[in-house]
N, C-alpha and C positions, 0 to 999 in steps of 0.2 A: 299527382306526380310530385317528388319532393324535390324540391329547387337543389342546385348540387350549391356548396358553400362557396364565397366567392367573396371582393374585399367590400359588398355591399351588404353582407351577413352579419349580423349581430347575436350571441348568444345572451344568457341572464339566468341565474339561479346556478341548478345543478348542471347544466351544460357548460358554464362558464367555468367552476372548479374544477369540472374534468378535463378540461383541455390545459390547462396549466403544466400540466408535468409534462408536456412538449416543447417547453420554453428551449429546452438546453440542446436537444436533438436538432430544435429550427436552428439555434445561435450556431452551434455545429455545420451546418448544411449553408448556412451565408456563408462562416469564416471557410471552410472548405473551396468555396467557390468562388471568394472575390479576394479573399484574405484578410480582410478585415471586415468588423460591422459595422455598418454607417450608420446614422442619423434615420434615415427613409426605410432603411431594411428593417432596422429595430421599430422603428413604429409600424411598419408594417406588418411584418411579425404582433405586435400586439393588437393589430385590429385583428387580425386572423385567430389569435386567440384570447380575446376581449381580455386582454392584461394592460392597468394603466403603465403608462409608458415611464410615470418613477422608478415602479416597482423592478420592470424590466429593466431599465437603468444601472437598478442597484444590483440585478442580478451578473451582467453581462460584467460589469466595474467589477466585481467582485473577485472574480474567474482570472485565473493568468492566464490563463491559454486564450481567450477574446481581446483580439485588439481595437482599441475605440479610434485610433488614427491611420490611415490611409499609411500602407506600406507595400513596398514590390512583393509581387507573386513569390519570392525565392524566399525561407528563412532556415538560420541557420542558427540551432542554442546548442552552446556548449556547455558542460555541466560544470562548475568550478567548487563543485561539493566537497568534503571532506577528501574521500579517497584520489576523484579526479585530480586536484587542487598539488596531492604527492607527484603525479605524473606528469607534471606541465601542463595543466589547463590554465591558465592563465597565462601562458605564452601563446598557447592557442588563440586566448582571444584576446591578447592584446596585437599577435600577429596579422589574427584575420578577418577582426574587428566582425566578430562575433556576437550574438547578446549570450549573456550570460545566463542560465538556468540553473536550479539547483537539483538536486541528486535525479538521473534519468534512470535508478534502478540498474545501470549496467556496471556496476563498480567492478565485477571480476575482467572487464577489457577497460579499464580508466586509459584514455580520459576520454570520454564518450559525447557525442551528439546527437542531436536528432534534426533532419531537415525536412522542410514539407513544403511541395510544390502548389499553391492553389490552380484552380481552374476546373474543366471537365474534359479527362480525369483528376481529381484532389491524390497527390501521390505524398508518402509520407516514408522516409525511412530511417532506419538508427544507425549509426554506422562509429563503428568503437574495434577498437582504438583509435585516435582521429590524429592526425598530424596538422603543423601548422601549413604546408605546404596542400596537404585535400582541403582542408578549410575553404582554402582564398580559392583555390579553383575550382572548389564548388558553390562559393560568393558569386563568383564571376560566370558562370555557369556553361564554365568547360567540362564538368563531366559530373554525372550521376549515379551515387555509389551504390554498390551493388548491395543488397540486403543482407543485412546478420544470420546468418546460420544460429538454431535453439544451440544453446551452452549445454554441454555434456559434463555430470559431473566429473571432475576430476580421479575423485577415490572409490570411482565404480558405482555401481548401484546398489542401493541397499533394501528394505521392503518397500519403501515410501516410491524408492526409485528405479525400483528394476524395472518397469517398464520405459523409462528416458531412455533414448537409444535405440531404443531393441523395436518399433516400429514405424509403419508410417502417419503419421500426426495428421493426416490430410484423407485416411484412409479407415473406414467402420471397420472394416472385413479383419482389417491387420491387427485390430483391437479385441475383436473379439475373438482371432487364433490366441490370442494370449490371455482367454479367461472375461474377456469385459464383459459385464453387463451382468455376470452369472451374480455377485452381488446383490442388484435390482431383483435379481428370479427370485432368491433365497428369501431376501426380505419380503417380499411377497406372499411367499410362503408360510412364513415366521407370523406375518401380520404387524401394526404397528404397536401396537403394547409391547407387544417379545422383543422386536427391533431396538427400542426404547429400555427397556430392561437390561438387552446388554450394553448398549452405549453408557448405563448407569455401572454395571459391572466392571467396565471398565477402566473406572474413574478417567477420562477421558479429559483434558481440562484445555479449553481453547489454545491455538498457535499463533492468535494475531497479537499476544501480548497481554491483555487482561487475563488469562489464565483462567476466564469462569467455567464450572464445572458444565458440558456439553451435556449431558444426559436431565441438567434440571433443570435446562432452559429447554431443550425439546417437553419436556415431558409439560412444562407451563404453557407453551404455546398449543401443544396436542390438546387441552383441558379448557382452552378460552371457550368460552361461551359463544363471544360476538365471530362476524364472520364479513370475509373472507381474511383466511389466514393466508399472511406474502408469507415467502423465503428471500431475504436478499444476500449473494455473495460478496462477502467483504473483497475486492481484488482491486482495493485504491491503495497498492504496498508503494509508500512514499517518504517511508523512515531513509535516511541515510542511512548507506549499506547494505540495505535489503533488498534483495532481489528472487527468494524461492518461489515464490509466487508467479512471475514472470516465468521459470525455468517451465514447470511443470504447466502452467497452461500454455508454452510454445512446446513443448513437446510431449505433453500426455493429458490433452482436452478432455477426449471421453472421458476420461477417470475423473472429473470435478463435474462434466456433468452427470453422471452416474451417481457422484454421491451427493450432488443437489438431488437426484431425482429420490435420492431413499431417504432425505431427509425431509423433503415433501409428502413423499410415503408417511413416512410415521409419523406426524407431526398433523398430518392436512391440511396442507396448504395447496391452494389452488392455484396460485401464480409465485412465478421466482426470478430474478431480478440479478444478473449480474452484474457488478460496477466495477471497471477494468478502467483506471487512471488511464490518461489521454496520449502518455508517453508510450503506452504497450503496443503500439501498432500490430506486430506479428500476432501477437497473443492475443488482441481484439479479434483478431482475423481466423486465429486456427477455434477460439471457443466459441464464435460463430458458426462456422463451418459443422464444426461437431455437434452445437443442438442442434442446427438444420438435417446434418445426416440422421442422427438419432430419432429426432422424429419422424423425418421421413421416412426410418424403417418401419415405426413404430412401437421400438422401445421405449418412446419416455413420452409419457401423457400429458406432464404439465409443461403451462407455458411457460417456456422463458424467455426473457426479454435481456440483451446485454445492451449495455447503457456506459454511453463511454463519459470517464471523466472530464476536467476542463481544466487540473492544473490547481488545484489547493490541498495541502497536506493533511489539513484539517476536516477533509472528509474522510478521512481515514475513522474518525469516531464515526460509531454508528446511526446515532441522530441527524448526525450534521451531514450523512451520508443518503438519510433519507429524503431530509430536506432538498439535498441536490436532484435527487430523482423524481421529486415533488417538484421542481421546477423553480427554487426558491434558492437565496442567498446560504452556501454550505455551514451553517452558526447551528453549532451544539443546542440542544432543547436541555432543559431541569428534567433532572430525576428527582421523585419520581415525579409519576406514573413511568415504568419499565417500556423499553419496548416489547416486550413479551404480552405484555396487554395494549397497550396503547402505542403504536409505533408508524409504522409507514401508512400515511392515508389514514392514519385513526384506529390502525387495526393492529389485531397481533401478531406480531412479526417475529420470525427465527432467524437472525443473522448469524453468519459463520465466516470464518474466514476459509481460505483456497485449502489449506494446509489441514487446516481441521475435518475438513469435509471427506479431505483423500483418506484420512486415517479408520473412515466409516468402511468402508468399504471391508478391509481386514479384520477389524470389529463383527458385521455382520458374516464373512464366510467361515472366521474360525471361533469366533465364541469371546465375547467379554474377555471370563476368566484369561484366554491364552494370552489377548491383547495386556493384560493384568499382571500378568508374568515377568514382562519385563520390565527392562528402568529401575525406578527405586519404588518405594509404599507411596507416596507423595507425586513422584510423577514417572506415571508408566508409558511405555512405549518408548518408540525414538523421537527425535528433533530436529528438523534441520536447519543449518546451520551456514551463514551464508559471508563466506572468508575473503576479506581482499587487504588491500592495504601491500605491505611490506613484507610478501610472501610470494616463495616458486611456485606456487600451485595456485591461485585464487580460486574460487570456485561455489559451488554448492554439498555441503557434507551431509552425510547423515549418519550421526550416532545415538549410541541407546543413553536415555536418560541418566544421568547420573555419571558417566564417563567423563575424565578431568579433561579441563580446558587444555592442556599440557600435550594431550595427546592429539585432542582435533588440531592443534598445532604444528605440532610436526607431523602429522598427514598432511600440512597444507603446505610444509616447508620453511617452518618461520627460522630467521636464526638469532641474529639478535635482538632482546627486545626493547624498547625504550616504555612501552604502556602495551595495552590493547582495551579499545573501546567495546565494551559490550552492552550488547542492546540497541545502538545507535545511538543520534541524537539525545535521543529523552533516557537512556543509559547512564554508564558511570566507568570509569576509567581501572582499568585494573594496575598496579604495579607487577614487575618478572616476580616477586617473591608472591602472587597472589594467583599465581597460572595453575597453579594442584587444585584450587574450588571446582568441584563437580560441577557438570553442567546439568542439574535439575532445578527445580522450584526454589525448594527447601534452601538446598546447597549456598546458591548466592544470594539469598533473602539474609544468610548469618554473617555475611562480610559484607549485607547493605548495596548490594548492588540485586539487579536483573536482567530476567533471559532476553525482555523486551520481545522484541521483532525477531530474533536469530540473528543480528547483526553481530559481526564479529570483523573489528579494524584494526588491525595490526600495524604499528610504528617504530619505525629502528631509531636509531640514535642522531639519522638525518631529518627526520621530523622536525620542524618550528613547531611545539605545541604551544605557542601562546597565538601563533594562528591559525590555530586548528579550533582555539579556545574561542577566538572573535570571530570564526567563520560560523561556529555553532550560536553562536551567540545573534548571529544574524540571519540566522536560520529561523530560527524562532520568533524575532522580530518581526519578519518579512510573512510569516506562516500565522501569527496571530490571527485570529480573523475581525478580533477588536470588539467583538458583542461586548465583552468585559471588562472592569475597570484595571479587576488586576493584571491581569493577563496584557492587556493593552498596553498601560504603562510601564507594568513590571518588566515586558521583556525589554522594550525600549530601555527604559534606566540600568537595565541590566547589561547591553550593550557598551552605553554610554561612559559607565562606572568601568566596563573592563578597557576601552579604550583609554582610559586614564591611567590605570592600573600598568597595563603592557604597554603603553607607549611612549614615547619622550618626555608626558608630562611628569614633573614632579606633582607628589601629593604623598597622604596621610593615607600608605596601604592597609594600614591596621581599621582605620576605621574605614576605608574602603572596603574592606572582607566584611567586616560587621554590617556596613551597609548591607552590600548581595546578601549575606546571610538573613539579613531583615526583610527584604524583598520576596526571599526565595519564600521566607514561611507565609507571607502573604498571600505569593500566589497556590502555597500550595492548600492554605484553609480559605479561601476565598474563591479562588476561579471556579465555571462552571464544568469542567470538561479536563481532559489528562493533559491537552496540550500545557497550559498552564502550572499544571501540578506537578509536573516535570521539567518545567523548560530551564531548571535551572543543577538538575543531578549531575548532567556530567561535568557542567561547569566547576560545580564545589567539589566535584571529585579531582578536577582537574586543579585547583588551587589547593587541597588538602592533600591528596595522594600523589600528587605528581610532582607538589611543592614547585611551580609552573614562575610564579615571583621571583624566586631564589637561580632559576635556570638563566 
């Protein structure tokens, strides 16, 4: 009879590596329940999964969302990110002595929070727009706010998004009145070579931002040798400003798992892995529900496992993404070896984002070619596009490739402009004379900027951009994850240099620009991963383009 496991159990070898990648789910289920993780629970935790107790150390420190100090059952973070930052979050929490958090992914309702109750039941929810007045009385814990209704886009629904709105998100039956799954059947049918052939026909080219062509990472991953092939779903969207990801898995699940499952189809993969940042409460909760229903009908064969974040921007790359779901500190890995060959667990792996994965789906029922048709030669299909800042309408858009920024604008209601950030964060700032660039590939690669994430922030003339400049600046800082020298340092001195620059102090601006300029090229030929390689675009856009000094 085999003894059940218990804290007198000890594993060693191959039993002890597999239990690892449950480090973050345990860390989860403490913080859940007491609110913070203590000293005894983490060691305990690691007898239970024979992990020494540094390593878990280094994991749990590493994570924002894990608190290492003893705090009340009630918290409450307000986001004081770019967008919120426009709408008084910072009176927020300097009103109601709030912690501060950065971007909760809700920018089209700024200024946003999120509160989580520990104990059993662990209750968690978002609540946006926030005043300074619910704050303090949900500090004090006179009332409990009622949960966010999914965001509707604003400008209708387009292919990506006719389905938002139109049913119920908690519901199989109502999904598949609208065509779901028939997808899944097709590609079935088609088999996974044909599948693969027209995702290549499509030229198809990632939404999470690197823009790599979809069709020749499936088709590397379908070709590996070794075995077992994962899928993991990129859904850690934690750029400032960005939020499509979040829209479409609160209100149209089946559709991301459907086209995990056909990308599992054509590919072979045997297990699939979603990673849903720790902020998405609802959206944890509805693309659960949705593989549970799906399988239970038995529509979708493979496993999937949804795996919740912990609160680092940085696992937004996909190594560093792995490593979190490995159970390990979220720090970028060298390429190469690709993940396509060597990636989660050693194996080969197809990571997608949310966005990319819905775009299969119209791929497989109408045919490459059709999907091919639109947008521009360079970048087909549509985008979406995700508007807030200093606009009537904030929202989620979706336009065809190649359509001018000028227009998704006034769909969103902008009027005057003082910039608009595109891309996010790791972005670059546009001026009014620079709003006709199409929104494709190509389009803004020739005026030196990019599409990024689909972020899209708009700034009127009431904007402080030199604190829009030091709040990115400490974005990046705080988001490092430090593996790196340049990356570490660089963003830090890059901070430091603009606080001097934008503040009371006097100095030598001219060799202060030369400085960041020095820095920026450091981190961008030296660090391992984008965060780095980026953390300093919008900043020099924002000193060149915005002439930011001179303001």
């Amino acid at each position: 009879m085999r003894r059940p496991a218990d804290d007198h159990v000890a594993y060693g070898g191959r039993a002890v590596r597999s239990q690892r990648h449950l480090l973050l789910p345990v860390l989860h289920a403490i913080q859940d329940r007491v609110g913070w993780v203590s000293r005894g629970a983490l060691e305990y935790a690691c007898r239970r999964l024979s992990i020494p107790p540094a390593e878990a150390y280094g994991v749990v420190s590493f994570y924002a969302r894990f608190a290492l100090q003893p705090r009340g059952p009630l918290t409450l973070r307000v986001c004081d990110d770019i967008v919120c930052a426009l709408f008084g979050a910072d009176e927020v929490c300097a009103a109601a002595g709030a912690e501060r958090s950065p971007c909760l992914g809700l920018c089209d309702h700024a200024p946003a929070a999120l509160v989580e109750r520990s104990g059993s039941p662990f209750e968690e929810v978002q609540v946006a727009p926030v005043t300074s007045e619910q704050a303090a009385d949900i500090l004090r814990g006179e009332t409990w706010p009622t949960p966010l209704s999914p965001t509707l886009p604003p400008g209708g629904g387009g292919r990506l998004l006719r389905r938002v709105g139109n049913y119920d998100p908690q519901r199989l039956d109502d999904y598949v009145r609208l065509g779901g799954f028939e997808a899944l059947r097709r590609a079935r049918e088609m088999g996974p070579d044909a599948v693969i052939r027209e995702v290549n026909e499509a030229r198809l080219l990632g939404r999470g931002g690197a823009a790599f062509p979809t069709g020749r990472k499936w088709e590397s991953v379908a070709k590996a040798a070794a075995r077992p092939h994962y899928l993991v779903c990129n859904a850690d969207e934690s750029e400032p400003g960005t939020f499509k990801d979040r829209v479409l898995m609160e209100a149209d699940p089946f559709a991301v798992v459907e086209g995990m499952a056909i990308a599992a189809f054509a590919t072979g993969c045997e297990k699939g892995y979603i990673y849903i940042r720790a902020e998405y409460p609802l959206a944890r909760e509805r693309i659960e529900s949705a593989v549970a229903l799906a399988r239970g009908a038995g529509l979708v064969d493979i496993d999937m496992e949804v795996r919740r974040g912990a609160g680092a921007y940085i696992c937004g790359e996909e190594t560093a993404l792995f490593n979190s779901i490995e159970g390990k500190r979220g720090e970028p890995r060298n390429k190469p070896p690709f993940p396509v060959e060597v990636g989660l667990f050693g194996k080969p792996t197809l990571p997608n984002n949310v966005e990319t994965l819905l775009n299969v789906l119209d791929i497989v029922l109408d045919g490459g070619a059709a999907f091919a048709s639109s947008g521009t030669k360079d970048s087909t299909g549509s985008r979406l596009f995700c508007v807030s800042g200093h606009v009537e309408r904030p929202g989620l858009y979706e336009v065809v490739m190649g359509t001018p920024l000028r227009e998704l604008l006034q769909q969103a209601g902008a009027g005057t402009i003082q910039a608009v950030l595109l891309g996010g964060a790791a972005g670059s700032f546009l001026t009014p004379d620079q709003v006709d660039v199409p929104l494709s590939f190509e389009g803004t690669r020739a005026i030196g900027a990019t599409l990024g994430s689909g972020a899209v922030v708009v700034f009127d003339e009431s904007a402080d951009m030199k604190h829009v400049l030091l709040r990115i600046a400490r974005f990046f800082r705080d988001e490092s994850c430090g593996q790196c020298v340049p990356c570490r340092v660089g963003t830090k001195r890059q901070e430091e240099i603009l606080e001097r620059m934008l503040g009371e102090r006097n100095g030598d601006a001219r060799a202060d620009v030369m400085l960041l300029s020095d820095i920026a090229q450091a981190m961008r030929d030296a660090s391992i991963c984008g965060l780095g390689q980026t953390a300093a675009n919008a900043i020099a856009s924002g000193l060149t383009q915005l002439k930011v000094l001179n303001g």
